[in-house]
Structures are given as C-alpha cells and as structure tokens.
N, C-alpha and C positions, 0 to 999 in steps of 0.2 A: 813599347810605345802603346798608347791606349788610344781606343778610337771613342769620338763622339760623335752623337746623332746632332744633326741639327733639325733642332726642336723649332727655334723661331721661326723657320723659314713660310712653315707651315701657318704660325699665327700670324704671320705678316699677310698673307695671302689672302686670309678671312676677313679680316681688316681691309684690305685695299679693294677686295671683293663689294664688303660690305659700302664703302663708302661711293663707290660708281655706281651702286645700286640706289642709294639714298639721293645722289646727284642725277641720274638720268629720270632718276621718277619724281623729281621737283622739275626738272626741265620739262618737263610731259605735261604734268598738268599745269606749269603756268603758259605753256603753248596753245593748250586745247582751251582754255576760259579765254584766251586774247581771242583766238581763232573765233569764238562762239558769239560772244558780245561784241557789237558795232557801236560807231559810231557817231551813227547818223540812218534815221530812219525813211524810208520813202512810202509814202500815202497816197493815194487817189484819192480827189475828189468827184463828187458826180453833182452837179448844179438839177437839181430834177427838173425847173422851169425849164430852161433853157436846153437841157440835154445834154452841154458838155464838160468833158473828165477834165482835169488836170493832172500832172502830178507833181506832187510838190517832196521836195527835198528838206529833211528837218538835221538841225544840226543835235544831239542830244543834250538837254538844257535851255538849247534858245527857243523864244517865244517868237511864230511867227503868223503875223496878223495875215488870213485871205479873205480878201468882202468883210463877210458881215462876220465870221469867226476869228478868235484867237487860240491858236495852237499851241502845246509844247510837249515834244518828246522826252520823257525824262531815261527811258534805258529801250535798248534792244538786242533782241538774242536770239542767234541762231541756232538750231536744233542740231544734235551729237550724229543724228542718222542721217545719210546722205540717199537712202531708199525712198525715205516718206519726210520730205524735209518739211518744218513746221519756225514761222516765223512766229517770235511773240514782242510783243512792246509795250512798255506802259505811259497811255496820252493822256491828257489833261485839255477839255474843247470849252472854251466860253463861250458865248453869244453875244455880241457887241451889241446886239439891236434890244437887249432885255435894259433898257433903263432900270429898271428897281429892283432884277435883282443880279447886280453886276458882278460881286462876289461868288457867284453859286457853280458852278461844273455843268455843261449840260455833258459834258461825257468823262469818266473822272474813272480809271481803271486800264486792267491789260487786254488787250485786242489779240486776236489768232486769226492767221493768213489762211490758216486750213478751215477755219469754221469761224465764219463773222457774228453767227447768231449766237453765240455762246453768250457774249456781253453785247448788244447791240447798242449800234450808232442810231439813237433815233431824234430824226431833228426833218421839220416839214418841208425843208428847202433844201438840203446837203444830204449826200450819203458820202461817209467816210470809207474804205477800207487800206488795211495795211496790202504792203507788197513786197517790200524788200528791206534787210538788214544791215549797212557795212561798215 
C-alpha cells in the first residue's frame, strides 16, 4: 500500500485564506467612506445687523433660499481621526439682492469647521460657518 501526501489541502487553504482577505478589505473600506461622507450639512448663520444665528440644515444638492441668500450644499465629509475631528464641505452662496449679477457665487468652494479663514465667507450682512456633517 503506498501512502499519499495531500497536497490540495494546503492550496485550498491559501485560496480560501486569500479570498476573506480580499472580502473583509472591501467591506472595510466601503464602511469607512459611507461612515466619512454625509448627507446633509448643518451651517450657522449669523445676521451681523441684527445679531442672531440660525442654524439651518442642508440637504446635499438641494437649494435652500434664507433672506436674502441662496444656498447649496453639494458634498460633506467627515475627517478619519476621531482626536482632532475636522469637518469639510463644498457650498455654493448667491445673493438674491445683486440684480445684475445673479449668475455669479459670492461664495463658490470647500469651507473647514476647524479654520474658517482658510476660504472665507465674506458678505456685509451674513457670516457663514460650517458645523456639522451627517
């Protein structure tokens, strides 16, 4: 009687190895980019005449008219570090009160919760800032 080694066993094992490996690391990162990016951005306004905040809630995509501005959140995302968390988003702000030039952005780029002055919001009546991402 002759004996045999089983050989397969072993290639079966690297295979089945390798394929939980390739599967739990596409589960990973499609968890972590859902987790990061929201759906919906939340802003403060500040009225500078008058002195009070709002805060207004944005749907990502929709246009949402306050006063004399029109809004629209196009993306938001939240930062991979839970130490020094850093929101970002990218808005789009008209001015409904500029007659001539009604096409043009007075605020057209990404905003950061940790440092506003990076791209600032400048407008003689409103201060914008972000707050939160989800």
């Amino acid at each position: 009687m002759e004996l045999k080694k089983n050989i397969k066993a072993g290639k079966n094992s690297f295979k089945l190895n390798l394929i939980i490996f390739v599967y739990f690391s596409l589960f990973s990162i499609a968890f972590s980019q859902s987790n990061l990016e929201g759906s919906y951005t939340d802003i403060k306004i500040l009225d500078k005449i008058s002195s009070k905040n709002t805060l207004l809630k944005l749907r990502n995509g929709d246009l949402v008219s306050f006063e004399d501005l029109s809004i629209k959140s196009l993306k938001c995302k939240n930062s991979e570090f839970d130490d020094n968390p850093e929101i970002t988003a990218y808005l789009q702000v008209i001015d409904l009160n500029n007659i001539n030039n009604d096409e043009v952005f007075i605020f057209n780029g990404w905003m950061f919760s940790s440092s506003p002055s990076i791209t600032p919001f400048d407008h003689p009546v409103y201060d914008v800032w972000l707050v939160g991402c989800y």
